[in-house]
N, C-alpha and C positions, 0 to 999 in steps of 0.2 A: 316121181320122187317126193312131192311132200307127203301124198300118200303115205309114204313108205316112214319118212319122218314122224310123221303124227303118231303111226301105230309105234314105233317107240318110243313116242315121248311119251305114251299113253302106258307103256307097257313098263316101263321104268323111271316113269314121274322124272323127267329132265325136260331141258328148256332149251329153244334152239333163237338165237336171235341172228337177220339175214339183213343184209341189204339194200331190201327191196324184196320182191313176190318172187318166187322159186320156179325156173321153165318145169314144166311139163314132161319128165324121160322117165321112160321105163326101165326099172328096179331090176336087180337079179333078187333071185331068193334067198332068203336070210333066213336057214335052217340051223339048228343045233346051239349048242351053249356057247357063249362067248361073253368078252367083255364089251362094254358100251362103243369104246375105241374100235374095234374089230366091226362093230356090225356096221356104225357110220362108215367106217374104210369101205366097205363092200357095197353099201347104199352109193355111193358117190364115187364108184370106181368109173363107172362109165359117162361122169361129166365133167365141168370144168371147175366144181366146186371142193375145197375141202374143207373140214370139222377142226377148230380151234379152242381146246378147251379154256374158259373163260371166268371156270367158277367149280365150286363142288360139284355141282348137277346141272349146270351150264357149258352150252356152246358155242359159236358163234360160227356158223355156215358162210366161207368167203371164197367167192374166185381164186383161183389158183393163179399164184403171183406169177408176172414172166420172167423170164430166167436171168435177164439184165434189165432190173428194174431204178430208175434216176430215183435218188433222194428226193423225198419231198421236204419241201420248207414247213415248219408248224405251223405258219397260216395255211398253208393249202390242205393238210390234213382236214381228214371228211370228220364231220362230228360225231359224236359218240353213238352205236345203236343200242338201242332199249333191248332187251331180252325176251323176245316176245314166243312162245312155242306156238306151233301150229293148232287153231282150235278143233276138235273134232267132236261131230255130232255123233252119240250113237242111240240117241229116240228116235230117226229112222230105219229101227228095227237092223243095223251092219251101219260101221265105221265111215263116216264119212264127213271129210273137211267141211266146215262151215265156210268156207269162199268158195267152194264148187254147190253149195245146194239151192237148189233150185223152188223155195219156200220162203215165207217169213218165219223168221227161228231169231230166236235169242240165247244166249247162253251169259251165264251171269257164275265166275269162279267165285273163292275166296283167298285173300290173303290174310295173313299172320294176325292181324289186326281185329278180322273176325272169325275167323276160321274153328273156333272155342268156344265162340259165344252162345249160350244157352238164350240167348235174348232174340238171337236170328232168328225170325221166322218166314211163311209169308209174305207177310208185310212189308219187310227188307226186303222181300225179289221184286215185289208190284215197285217199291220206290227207285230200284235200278233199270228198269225194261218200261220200255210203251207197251199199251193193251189190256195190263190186267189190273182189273178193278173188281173190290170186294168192300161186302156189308162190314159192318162195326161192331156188332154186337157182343166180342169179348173174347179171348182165345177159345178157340173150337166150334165154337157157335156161328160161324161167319160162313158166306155161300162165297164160292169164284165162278170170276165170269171173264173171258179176253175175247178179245176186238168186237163190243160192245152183243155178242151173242148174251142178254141176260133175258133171263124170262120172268121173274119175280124176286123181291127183298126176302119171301118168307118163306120159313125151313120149312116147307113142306115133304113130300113123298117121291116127287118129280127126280127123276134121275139126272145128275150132273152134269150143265153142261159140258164140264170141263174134267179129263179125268187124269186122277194124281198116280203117276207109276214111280213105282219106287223099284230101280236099277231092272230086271224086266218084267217085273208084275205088278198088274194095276192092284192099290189099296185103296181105294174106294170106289162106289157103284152110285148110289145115290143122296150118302152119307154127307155131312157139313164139313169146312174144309179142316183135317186133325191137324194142323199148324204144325205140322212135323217141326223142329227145332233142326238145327242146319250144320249139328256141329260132327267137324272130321268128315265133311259133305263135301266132294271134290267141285262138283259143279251142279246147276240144276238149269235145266233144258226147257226152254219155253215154245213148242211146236202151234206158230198161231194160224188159224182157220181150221174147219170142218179134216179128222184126219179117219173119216170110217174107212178108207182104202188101206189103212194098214191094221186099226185097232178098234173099228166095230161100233156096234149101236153108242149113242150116248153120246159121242166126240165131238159135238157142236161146234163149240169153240177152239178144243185145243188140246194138248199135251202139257201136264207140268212135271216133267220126269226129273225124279231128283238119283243122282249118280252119288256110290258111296264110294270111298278111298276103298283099295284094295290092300288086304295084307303085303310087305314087304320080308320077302322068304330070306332074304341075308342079313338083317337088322334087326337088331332090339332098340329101342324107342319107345319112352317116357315120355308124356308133353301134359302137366296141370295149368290148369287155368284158374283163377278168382276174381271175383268185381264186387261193387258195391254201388249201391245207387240209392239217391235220393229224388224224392217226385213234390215240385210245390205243391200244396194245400196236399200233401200224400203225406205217405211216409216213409220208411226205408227199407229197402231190397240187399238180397246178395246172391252170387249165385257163382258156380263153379261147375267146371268139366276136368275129365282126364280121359285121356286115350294112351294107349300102352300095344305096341309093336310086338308082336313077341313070336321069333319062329318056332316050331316045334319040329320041324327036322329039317336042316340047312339045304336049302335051296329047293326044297321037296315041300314042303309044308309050311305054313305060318297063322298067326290068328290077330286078328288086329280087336281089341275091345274099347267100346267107348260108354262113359256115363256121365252124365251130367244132371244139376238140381238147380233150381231156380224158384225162387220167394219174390216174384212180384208185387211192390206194393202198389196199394189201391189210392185213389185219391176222390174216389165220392165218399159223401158223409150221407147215410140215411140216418134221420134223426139223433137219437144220441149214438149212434154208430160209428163213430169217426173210421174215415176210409175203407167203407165195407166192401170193396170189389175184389180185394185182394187176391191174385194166383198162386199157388204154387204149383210146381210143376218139374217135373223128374223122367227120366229117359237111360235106359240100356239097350246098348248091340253089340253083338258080335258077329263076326265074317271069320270063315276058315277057309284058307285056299289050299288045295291040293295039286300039284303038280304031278302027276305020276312017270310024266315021261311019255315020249311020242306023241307029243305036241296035243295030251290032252290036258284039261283045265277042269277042276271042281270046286265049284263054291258053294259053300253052305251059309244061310245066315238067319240069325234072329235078331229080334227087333222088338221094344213096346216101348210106350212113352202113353205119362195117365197127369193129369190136366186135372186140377179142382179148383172151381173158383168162387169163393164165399159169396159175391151176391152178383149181382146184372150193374150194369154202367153208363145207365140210360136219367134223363130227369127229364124236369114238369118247366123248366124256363130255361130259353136260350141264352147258352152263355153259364150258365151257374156249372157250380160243383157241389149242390146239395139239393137233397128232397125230403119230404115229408116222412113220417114216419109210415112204414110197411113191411110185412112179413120179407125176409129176407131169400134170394132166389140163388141159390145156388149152382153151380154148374159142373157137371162130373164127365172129364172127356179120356178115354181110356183104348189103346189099338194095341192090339198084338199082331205080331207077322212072322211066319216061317218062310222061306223058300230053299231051293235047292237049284243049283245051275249046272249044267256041263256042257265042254263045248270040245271042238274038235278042228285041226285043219289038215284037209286032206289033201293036197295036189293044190290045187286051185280053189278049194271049195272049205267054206267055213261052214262048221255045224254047229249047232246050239237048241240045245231041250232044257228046258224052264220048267218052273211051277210055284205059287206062291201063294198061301193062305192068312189070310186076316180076317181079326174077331177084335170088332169095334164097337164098343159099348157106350151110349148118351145119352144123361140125365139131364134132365131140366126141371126145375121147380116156379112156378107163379105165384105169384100173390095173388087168391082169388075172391079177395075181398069187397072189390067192387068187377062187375058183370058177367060174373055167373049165376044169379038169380034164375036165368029163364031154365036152367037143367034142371030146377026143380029139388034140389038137396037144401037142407034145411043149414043157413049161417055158414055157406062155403066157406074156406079158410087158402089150402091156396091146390094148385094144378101140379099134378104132377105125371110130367110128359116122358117116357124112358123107352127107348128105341136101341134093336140089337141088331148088328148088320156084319153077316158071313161071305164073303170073297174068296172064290178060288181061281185062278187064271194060270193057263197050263197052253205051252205055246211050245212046236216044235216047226223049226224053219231053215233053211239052209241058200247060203249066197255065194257068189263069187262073181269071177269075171272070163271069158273068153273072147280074144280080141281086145274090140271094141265095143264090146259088149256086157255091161254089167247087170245080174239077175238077182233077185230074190223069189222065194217060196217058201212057206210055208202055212203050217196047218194052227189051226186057235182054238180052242173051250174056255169060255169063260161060265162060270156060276156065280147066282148072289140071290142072296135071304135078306130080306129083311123080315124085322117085325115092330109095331109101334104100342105102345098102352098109355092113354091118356088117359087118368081118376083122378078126379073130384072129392077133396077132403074137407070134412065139417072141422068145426073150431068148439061145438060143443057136444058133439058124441062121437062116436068108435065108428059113425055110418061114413060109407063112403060111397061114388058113382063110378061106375065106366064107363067114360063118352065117349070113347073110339078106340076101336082096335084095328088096326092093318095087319094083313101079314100078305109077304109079295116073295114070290120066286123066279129068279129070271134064270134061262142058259143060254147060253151064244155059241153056238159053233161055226168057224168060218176057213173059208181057205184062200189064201191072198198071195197077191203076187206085184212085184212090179219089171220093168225092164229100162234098161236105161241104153241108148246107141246113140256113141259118138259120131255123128256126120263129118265131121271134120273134128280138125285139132281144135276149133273155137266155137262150133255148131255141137248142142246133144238136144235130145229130146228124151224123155222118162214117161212111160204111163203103167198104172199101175189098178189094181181092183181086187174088193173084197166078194167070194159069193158068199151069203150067211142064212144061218136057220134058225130064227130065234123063237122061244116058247117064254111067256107068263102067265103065271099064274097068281089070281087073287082073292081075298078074301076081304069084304070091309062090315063090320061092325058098328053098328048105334046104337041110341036106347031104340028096341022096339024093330030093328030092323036089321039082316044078314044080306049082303051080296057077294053074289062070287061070280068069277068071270077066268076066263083063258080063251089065250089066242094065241097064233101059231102066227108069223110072217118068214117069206123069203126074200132075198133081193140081191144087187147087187151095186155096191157102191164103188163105181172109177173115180180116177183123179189122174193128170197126165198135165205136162209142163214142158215146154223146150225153154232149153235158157245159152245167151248167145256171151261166150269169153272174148271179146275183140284185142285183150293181152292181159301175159297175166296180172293177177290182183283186180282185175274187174269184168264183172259178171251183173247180166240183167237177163231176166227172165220172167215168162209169164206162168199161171199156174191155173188149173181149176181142180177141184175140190167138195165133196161132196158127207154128208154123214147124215143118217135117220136115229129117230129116237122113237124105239117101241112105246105104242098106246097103253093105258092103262086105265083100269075101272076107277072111277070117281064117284060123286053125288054132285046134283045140281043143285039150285038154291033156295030148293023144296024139299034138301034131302034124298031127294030118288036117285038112284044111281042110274050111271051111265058110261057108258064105253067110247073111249076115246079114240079118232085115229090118231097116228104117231106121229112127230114131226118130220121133217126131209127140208134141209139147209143144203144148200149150191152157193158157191162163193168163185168167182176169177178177181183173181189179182196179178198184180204186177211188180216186181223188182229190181234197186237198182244196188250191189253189193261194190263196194271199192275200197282195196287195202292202199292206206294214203302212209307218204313216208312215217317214217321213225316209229309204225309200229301202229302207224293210227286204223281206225275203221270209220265206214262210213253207210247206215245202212238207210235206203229208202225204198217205201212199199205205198200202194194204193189197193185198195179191195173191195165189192161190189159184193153183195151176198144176198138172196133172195132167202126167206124163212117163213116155210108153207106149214100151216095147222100148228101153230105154238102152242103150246101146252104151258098154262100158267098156273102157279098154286094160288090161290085167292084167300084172303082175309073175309070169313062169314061173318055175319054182325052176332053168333053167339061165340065167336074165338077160335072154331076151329078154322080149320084150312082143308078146301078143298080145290082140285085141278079143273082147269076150261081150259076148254081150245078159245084164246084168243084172238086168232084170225092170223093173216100173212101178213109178215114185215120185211123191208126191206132195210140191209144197213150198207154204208157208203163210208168208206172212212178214207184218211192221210195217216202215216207212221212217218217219222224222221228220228235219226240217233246219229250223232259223231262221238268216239271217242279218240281223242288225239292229245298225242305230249308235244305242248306249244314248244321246250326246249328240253336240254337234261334235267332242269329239276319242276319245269312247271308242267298241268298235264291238264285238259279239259275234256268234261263230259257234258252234252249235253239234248236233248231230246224232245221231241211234240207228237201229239197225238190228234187227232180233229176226229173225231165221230157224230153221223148223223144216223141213226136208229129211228124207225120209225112202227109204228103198225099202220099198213096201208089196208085192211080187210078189218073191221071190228064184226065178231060174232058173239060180243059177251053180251048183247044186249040191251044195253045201252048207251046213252050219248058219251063220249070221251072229251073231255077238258084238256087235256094234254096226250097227246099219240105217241109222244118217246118211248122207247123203251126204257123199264125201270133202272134205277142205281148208277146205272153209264155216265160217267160226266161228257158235256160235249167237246171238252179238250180238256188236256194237260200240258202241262209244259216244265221242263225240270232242266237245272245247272246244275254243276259241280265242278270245282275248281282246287288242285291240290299241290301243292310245295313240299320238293324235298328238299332236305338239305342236312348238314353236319351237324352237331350240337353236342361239342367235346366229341367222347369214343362212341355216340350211337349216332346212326342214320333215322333220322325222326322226319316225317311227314304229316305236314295241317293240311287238312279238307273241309270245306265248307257248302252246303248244298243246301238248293232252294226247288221245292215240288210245289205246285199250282195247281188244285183240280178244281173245274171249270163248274159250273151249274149241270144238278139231276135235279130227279125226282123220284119221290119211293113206291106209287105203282099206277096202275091202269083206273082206277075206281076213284072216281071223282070225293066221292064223300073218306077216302082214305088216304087221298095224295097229300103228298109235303114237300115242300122245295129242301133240299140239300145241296151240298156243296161248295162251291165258293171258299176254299179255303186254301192257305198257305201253309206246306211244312215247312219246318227247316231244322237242319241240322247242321254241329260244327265238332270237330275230333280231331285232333293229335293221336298220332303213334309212334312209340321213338323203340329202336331196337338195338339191343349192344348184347355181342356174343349169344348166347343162349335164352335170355329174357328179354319180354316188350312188355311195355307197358302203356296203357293208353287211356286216355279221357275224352268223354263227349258231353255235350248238353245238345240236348233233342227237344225241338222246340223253346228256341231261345229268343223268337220272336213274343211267346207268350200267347199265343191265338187260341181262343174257345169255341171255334166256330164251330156246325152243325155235321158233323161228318156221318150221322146215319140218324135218321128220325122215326126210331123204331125201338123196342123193347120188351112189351109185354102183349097180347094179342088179346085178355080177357080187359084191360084198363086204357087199349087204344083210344076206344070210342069215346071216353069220357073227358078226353081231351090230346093235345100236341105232347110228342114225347122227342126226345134232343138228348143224343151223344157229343157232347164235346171232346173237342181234340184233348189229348192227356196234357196237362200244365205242362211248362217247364221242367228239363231234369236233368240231374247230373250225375254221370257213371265214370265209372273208372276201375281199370283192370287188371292184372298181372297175370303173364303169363311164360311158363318156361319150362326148356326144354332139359331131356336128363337123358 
């Protein structure tokens, strides 16, 4: 039965508040067209529950009253329950509750408040969830890493740990994180550990699958958004979105469009440059849904969002917001994506064929005024690094359930192109250098599977396995030197978990987990190339999931992961970056999250993380000063704490949140490491709603804190000294938003 809930709330965006945790009974089928009313009537025929509508798009699922029921007194009345819908995961490739899964997962919605915001990015999902932590270096520029799988600060060549799918096709391969912006975004799905049992080489870390809102085939819907923001020692931002609902044949057809702009102001001064960092940045999509009838589904979508951002947001003293004078670096971050979906349910068995292509373009410019001498161009001027990366992933799979028994299958191709050109440009003539050119072709073809058997009504076990065929190819260029390499691997990656329900709303489970990352041609520190083998990450962990009243959760996990032949990109002493196998590391971590409403109108969130990362095998070479691995803080620890209440005709809510990340450091290499971290965010926001408009205010970083949150910035001017991102000042935004 909640099963059966979820895939309606999911299929007609409504909200079900219960209770307490919903038994476990099997469903009739809910075929053909109906109203919302009709299909709950037929969901809940066969228990003791029934559906009370509570709201527009609200229900409230209650035991079915007995037939000569005593008055209660208003003290004995049960207190109010929150509205909470059932959450359902669907990055394990089919529908499935997030209180039944047998993994560490996260899921992080949106409400009214943000749900517009052109400002949302990354950034806002790592400060909601344990595990994921990322570099500073500026929107688009930035690498992700979860539950401390990092292998280097620097954008090299190395394929992701972590891979970003957007609704069922991966958009990026090896690519820096595209800060997707989050707006009209229903949810975004955080799958933590090694998942190559479902989605192949690369998966080290993790899944960040962002889920988009679905056309609504009986409704037309308007929704604009505008803010405006101010940044201390900055200057001033605006930025706005609209999405528009719009059917195009009733109940058959509809198209949902979203766009949005956004003017990030900068708040470093390089010389006389007052706040040279500044973003903008701008996004369109569209989705068309088709309904054809006989329970099939089509979805069509497109999608880009292009990122420019006038200089880098790094300096030369901890703590400041300004630096000396320097060529100014630019940054150009640009995705385009098509896909196409269809899907199908036959009897018992769900079908779905995918396909999804992306072309993602990054610029990057250096100031190459001090240490590039040794390339030999006469008054270097500055670096300019531009890298073009092609994704195609094409996935056809099919699931259901028999019994007690739930299956999945299907079949995968993935492809990905990249190519890299790094030149060297003079300040006093037309000459220029080529100091590296890559170009990398990868396919994946796999066929995966998993199974899941219920041993009892509180016993399941799941195991599940990838076999895959994967090919690269390479090409690497210098002055003076060509290498090219290919290789072919096969394998096969399982992953299998039993997880024990002792009633409902709580579940613990153990899990292992597995994913390799293809080898690839590098140079050593002589230059001479060389062939890597691939990495191979094994992780068990353990879970403990519990729905606590009035809607609360409570999620705890431990995880063990062993990480054989890492593959690191390294900082050479002339700027480039090249890959070493680092050696095996182990990592060891704690996760803790409650989310819980202390009453009707107060609610608490709050969360820790412990990571210990280490390299236990050094093959770089030499002696290690510190063996952590890079970037990872060794804890976080994050509150938040929110108040509803009345204020005249609108229902307005204040939030206040406090983030902690613990001590890192930026890499393996003695003469390039730098302590980071140690720093406090915070943030504080109002949102008040009356009728069809909210409106809201924040100040983000109201503590005022500068501290070091990435000590990284230019690869040609590392050496000549410490480099320091501060946290962004102080800042104040404020929004409108509304509906038509």
């Amino acid at each position: 039965m909640p099963e059966a809930l979820a895939r309606l709330s999911r299929e007609t965006d409504i909200s079900f508040g219960t209770d307490g945790a919903l038994p476990i009974i099997r469903t009739p089928q809910i075929r053909g067209r109906m109203t919302v009313d009709e299909a709950l009537a037929r969901i809940l025929s066969r228990s003791d529950y029934v559906a009370r509508r509570v709201g527009t798009t609200a229900w409230r699922i209650e035991r079915r009253p007995p037939r000569a029921a005593k008055l209660r007194t208003a003290s004995s009345l049960p207190p109010p329950v929150s509205e909470v819908a059932p959450i359902v995961v669907t990055g394990v490739k089919r529908e499935q509750l997030l209180a039944d899964l047998p993994m560490a997962a996260s899921v992080v919605d949106f409400d009214r408040a943000h749900r517009f915001d052109p400002g949302i990015g990354t950034h806002w999902i790592s400060e909601q969830t344990e595990g994921l932590a990322l570099t500073n270096q500026g929107p688009g520029r930035n690498r992700m890493f979860l539950r401390g799988v990092a292998d280097s600060p620097f954008d090299g060549d190395s394929q992701s740990t972590v891979a970003v799918v957007f609704d069922d096709s991966r958009l990026t391969y090896s690519a820096p994180d595209p800060d997707i912006r989050l707006v009209d975004i229903a949810r975004v799905e955080l799958l933590k550990g090694p998942q190559g049992s479902l989605y192949g080489t690369g998966t080290l870390g993790g899944i960040y699958h962002i889920v988009t809102r679905r056309p609504e085939l009986d409704e037309t819907s308007v929704t604009a958004s505008s803010s405006g923001e101010a940044v201390g020692n900055g200057g001033l931002g605006y930025s706005g979105s609209m999405v528009a609902n719009l059917p195009v044949i009733h109940d058959r057809a509809g198209v949902r469009l979203v766009g949005y702009y956004s003017s990030e102001p900068g708040w470093i001064d390089t010389g006389t440059r007052k706040d040279s960092n500044e973003t903008r940045l701008s996004g369109l999509r569209g989705r068309l849904r088709i309904e054809p009838g006989d329970g099939w589904l089509v979805d069509l979508t497109a999608f880009g969002q292009w990122i420019n951002s006038r200089d880098s947001q790094y300096v030369y003293r901890d703590g400041a917001y300004s630096r000396p004078t320097q060529r100014p670096e630019p940054h150009d971050n640009d995705i385009s994506f098509l896909s196409a979906r269809v899907a199908k349910h036959v009897g018992d068995v769900d079908i779905v064929l995918s396909t999804g292509m992306t072309w993602h373009q990054v610029k990057d410019k250096f100031d190459a005024t001090q240490g590039a001498v040794s390339f030999g161009l006469l008054d270097p001027s500055w670096l300019s690094d531009d890298r073009l990366y092609h994704t195609w992933d094409s996935e056809a799979r099919f699931s259901g359930s028999i019994k007690s028994i739930d299956w999945l299958i299907g079949l995968s191709h993935l492809y990905a192109s990249q190519s890299r050109d790094k030149t060297l440009f003079s300040a006093t003539s037309a000459a220029s250098l080529l100091v590296d050119v890559q170009d990398r072709t990868t396919s994946d073809t796999g066929l995966f599977g998993n199974i899941g058997l219920r041993l009892s009504n509180k016993l399941k076990i799941e195991i599940g396995g990838r076999l895959f065929h994967s090919v690269v190819k390479q090409s690497d260029e210098t002055p003076g030197q060509i290498a090219r390499d290919e290789r072919q691997r096969d394998g096969f990656t399982p992953s299998t978990s039993i997880s024990w329900e002792p009633q409902a709303g709580r579940l613990f489970y153990i899990r292992y987990g597995s994913a390799i990352r293809q080898g690839v041609l590098s140079t050593d520190s002589q230059g001479r190339p060389q062939a890597l083998k691939g990495d191979e990450l094994k992780t068990v962990e353990g879970g403990w999931r519990e729905h606590l009243l009035s809607g609360g959760q409570l999620d705890v996990g431990i995880y063990y992961s062993t990480w054989k032949s890492l593959q690191s990109d390294m900082l050479r002493p002339d700027g480039l970056i090249s890959t070493e196998t680092a050696g095996n590391a182990r990592i060891l971590g704690f996760e803790a999250s409650l989310n819980q409403p202390i009453s009707p109108r107060w609610k608490l969130e709050a969360g820790a993380s412990f990571t210990q990362a280490d390299l236990v095998r050094n093959n770089l070479g030499f002696a290690l000063d510190d063996r952590r691995l890079p970037v990872v803080p060794e804890f976080t620890l994050r509150s938040a704490l929110a108040y509803t209440f009345t204020l005249g005709p609108a229902t307005t809510t204040i939030r206040a949140k406090l983030r902690y990340l613990g001590p890192m450091h930026l890499s393996f290499d003695p003469t390039l490491d730098r302590p980071m971290g140690n720093l406090l965010e915070s943030r504080l926001e109002a949102n008040a709603v009356w009728r069809s408009y909210s409106f809201s205010i924040g100040i983000d970083n109201f503590l005022n804190r500068a501290s070091d949150s990435f000590a990284f910035g230019n690869p040609l001017r590392f050496s000549s000294g410490p480099q320091f991102t501060p946290q962004r000042p102080l800042q104040i935004s404020f929004g409108l938003t509304a509906n038509f």
